[in-house]
N, C-alpha and C positions, 0 to 999 in steps of 0.2 A: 454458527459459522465463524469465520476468522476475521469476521467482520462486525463485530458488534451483533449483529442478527441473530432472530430468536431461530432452534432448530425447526427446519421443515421437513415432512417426510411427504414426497410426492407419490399421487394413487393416480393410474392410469384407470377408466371407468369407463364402464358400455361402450356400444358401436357407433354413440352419437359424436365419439370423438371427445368430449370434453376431460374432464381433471380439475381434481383439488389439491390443495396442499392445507394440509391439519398442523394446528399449532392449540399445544395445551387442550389435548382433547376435543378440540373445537374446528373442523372441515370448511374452506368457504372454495366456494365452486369459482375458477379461470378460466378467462376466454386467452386463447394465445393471442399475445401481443408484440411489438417491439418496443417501445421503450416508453416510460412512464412521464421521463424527463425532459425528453425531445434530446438525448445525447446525438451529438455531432458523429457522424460514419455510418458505416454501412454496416448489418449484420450476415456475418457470412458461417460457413462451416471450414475449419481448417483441421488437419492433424497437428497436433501439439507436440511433436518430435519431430515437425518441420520449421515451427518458430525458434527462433535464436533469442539469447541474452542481451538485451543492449548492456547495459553494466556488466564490470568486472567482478564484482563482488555483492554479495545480498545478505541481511543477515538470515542467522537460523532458525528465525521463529517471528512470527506475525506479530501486531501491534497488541497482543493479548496475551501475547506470552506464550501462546500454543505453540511448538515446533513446526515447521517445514513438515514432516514426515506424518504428522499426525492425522493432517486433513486427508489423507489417502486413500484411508478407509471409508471418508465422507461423500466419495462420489457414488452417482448412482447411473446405472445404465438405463439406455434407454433405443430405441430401435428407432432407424429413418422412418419416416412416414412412406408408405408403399406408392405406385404411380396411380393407383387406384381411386386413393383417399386423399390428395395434395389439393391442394385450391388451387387452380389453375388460371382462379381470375386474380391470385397475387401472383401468380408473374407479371415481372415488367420489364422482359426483355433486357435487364443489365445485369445479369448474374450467368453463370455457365449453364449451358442446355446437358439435359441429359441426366441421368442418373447417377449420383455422386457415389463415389467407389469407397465406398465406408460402409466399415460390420456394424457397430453400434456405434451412440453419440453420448459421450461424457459428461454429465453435470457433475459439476463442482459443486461443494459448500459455501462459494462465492459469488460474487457478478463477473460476468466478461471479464478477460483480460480486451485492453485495446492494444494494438498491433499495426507497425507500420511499414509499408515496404522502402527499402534504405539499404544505399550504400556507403558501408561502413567505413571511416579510414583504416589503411593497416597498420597497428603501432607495437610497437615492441614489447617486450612482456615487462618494462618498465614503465611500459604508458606513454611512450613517446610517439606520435605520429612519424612514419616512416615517407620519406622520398626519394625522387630517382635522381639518376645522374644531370636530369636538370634545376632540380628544386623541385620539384612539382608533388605534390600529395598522391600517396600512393591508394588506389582505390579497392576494395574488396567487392567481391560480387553481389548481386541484388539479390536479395533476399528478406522473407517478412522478420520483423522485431519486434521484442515487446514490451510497451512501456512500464508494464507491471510483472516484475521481475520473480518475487519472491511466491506470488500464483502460479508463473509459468513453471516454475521448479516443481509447485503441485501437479499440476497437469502432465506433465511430462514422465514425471514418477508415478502416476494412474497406468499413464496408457504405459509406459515401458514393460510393468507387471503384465499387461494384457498379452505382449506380442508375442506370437506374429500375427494378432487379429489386426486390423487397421480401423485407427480410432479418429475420433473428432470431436470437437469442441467448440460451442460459438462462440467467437470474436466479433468483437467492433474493427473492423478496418477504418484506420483516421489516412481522411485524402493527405492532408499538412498536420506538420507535427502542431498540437493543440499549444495554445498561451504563447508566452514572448518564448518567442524563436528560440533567442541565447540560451534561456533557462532549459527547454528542453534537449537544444542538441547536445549541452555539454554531460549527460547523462552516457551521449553514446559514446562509452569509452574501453569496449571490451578489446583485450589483448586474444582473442581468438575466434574473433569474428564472431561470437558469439556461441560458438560449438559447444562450451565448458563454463562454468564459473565457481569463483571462489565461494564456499558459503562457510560463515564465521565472520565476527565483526575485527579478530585481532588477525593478524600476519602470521603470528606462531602459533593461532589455531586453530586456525582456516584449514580447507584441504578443496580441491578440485572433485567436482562433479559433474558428472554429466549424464544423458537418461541409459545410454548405454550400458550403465555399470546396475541399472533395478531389472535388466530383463532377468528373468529367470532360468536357474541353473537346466541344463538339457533342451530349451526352447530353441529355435532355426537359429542360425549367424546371422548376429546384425549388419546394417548397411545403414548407407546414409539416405537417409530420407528428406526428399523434395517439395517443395509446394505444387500444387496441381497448376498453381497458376501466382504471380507476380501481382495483380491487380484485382482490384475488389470484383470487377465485371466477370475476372475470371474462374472463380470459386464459386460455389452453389449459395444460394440464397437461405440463411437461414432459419427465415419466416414461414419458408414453402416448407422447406425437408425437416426441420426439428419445431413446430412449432410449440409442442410439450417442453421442451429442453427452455426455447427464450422464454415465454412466462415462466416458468421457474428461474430463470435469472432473474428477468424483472420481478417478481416478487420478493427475492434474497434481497435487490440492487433495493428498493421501497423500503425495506423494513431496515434495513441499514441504515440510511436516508435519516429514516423518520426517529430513528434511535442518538443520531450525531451531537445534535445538540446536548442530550443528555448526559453523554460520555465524555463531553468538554466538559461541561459542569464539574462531572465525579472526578475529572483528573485533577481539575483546580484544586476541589475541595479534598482531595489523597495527599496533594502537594502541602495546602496550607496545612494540614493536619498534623503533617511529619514535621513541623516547625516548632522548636522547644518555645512553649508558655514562657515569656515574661514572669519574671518573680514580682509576686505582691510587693508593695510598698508599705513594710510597716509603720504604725501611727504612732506616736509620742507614746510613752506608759508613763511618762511623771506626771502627774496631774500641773507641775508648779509651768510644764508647757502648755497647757492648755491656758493660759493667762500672757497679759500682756504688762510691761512695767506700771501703767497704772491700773490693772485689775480688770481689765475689761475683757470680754469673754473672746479667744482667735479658734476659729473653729480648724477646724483639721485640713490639711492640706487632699485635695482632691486627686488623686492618682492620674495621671496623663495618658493617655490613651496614645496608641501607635497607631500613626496613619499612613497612607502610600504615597509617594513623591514620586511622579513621574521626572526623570532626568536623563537628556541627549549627553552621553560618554565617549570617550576614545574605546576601540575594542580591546578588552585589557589581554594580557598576555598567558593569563592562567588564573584559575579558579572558579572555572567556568563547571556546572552542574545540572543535573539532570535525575528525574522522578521516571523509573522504570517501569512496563506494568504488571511488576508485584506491586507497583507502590515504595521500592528500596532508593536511597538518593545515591546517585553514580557520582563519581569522583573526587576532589576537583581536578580536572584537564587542564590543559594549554590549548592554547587557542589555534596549532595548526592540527593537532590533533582533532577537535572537533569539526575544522575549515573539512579537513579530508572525509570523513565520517559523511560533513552534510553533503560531500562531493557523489560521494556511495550510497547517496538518497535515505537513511538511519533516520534521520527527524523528521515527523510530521509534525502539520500544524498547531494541532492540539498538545501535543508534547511540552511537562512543565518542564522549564528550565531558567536556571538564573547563571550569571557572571561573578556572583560574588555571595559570600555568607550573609552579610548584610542586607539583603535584596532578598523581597519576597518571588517564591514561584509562579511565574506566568506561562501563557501559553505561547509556544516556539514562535507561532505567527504574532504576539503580541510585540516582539523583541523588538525589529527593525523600522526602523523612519522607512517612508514611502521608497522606493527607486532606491534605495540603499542593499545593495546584495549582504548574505546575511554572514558574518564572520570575515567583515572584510575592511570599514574604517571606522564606523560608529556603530550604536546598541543606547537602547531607551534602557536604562536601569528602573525598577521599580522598588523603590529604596523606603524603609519601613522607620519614619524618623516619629519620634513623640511630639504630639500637639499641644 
């Protein structure tokens, strides 16, 4: 998966309803579930060419290096559950009645995207929020969003090859945008309401996409396609109608999970790795230094070892860097350069990076004092002095 996760290949099996997913020759039997982790929202069914972009721009390839385009082939179909075979003791009356107007259901090679319904500001293709003849912030129409960007571009590029079948996919519906407010609204910054987005990390070459341009050559004329419904109550439930599809998410979202730790570790140790060795300190070769004026025996001077200095900095202005994951060290930048990057959500936590040659690489989350936003007045340097 594009996720850290081992691959899984899911088996639908007998009439008792249940399903495995095999990993390294090895089959373990899933009961469907919702969520392992007790995640905040609701699990519904949506068409993924009716969610929008929140960001303007995303890069072209997952935190692993894999392309955008690649995961594509990674989804697997999978059919609504019939009205026949639904548990009808999980309804609970807050999801849409009825039979959800969907040919098959799309698993991804990832966990849910989360999605929120949001009215967008409208800003200009410069990124300026637009208002009227009073001042007043001009508003775009409601519709769902998603906070995880560079999935939806998967999803959307699945089902677009499909059309004109009508597809779906489970989402997490978040009531309220998740964490400090600030941090997540300022993501919503798309110059077209979310129709399109930039993908490419540079300006000169980047290009506009959208899922319209994967449908396939001779397939019906596209249209714009809508949400069934605005609100979580109004979409189908999708515990009742896919319950194959969510355990298989939550098993991808689990194994991910339980792999993180690990892949913090490896990225540290990628980072330290690519740091040129210290040169040996050679020893005296004249025996006549191994003596002192009156003859007395001075043993060799002990080599000093490099240790780490934590230090609270100004944010410097350039030569700021980054551990990609091949493993390659990126730049060094300027620092509004990186400020807009981290604006376009490019650095996670785990991500090694330093502000200066001198300064060992840490991880992105280690950089920042508390309540300090990140590329903005201060930065902890982790500075590599000898002992």
């Amino acid at each position: 998966s594009r996720f850290g996760a081992e691959t899984v290949s899911i088996q639908l099996a007998g009439p008792d309803g249940r399903f495995g997913w095999e990993t390294s020759g090895r089959q373990v039997a899933l009961a469907p579930m919702a969520s392992v982790d007790g995640a905040p929202g609701k699990l519904r069914l949506l068409n993924p060419l009716s969610i929008r972009f929140s960001q303007p721009r995303i890069a072209a390839h997952f935190r692993d290096g894999h392309r955008l385009e690649e995961s594509t082939v990674e989804f697997i179909e999978m059919p609504l559950a019939s009205v026949r075979d639904i548990n009808r003791a999980a309804l609970k009356g807050d999801s849409a009645p009825g039979v959800p107007p969907y040919d098959i259901v799309l698993v991804p090679p990832f966990p849910e995207i989360r999605v929120i319904s949001w009215r967008p500001k409208i800003r200009s293709r410069h990124g300026e929020a637009e208002r009227d003849q009073y001042g007043e912030q001009i508003m775009g129409e409601r519709a769902w969003f998603a906070l995880d960007n560079r999935r939806l571009h998967s999803m959307q590029c699945a089902a677009a090859k499909r059309w004109p079948q009508r597809c779906c996919v489970v989402v997490r519906c978040i009531e309220e945008v998740p964490g400090a407010d600030v941090k997540e609204l300022r993501k919503f910054r798309t110059t077209t309401e979310g129709r399109s987005v930039e993908v490419g990390a540079k300006v000169e070459t980047s290009y506009t996409w959208s899922w319209k341009m994967e449908v396939p050559q001779g397939a019906p004329a596209t249209s714009e396609v809508t949400a069934e419904g605005l609100c979580a109550e109004d979409l189908w439930d999708a515990d009742v109608w896919a319950p194959h599809a969510v355990a298989a998410s939550t098993a991808i979202a689990a194994a991910a999970a339980q792999r993180s730790d690990q892949e913090r570790e490896a990225a540290v140790a990628a980072a330290v790795a690519t740091r040129p060795a210290a040169p040996a300190q050679a020893l005296p070769t004249l025996p006549a230094a191994m003596f002192g004026l009156g003859g007395g025996f001075v043993p060799p001077a002990v080599p000093r070892l490099p240790q780490r200095h934590r230090l609270l900095s100004v944010c410097p202005s350039d030569g700021w860097e980054y551990v990609d994951p091949a493993g390659r060290i990126q730049g060094p930048f300027d620092l509004d350069k990186m400020r807009l990057w981290h604006q376009h959500g490019f650095f996670y936590p785990t991500l090694p990076m330093r502000c200066d040659r001198k300064d060992e690489f840490v991880p992105f989350a280690d950089l920042w004092p508390a309540g300090i936003p990140p590329f903005t007045i201060q930065v902890i340097r982790h500075v590599l002095r000898l002992a």
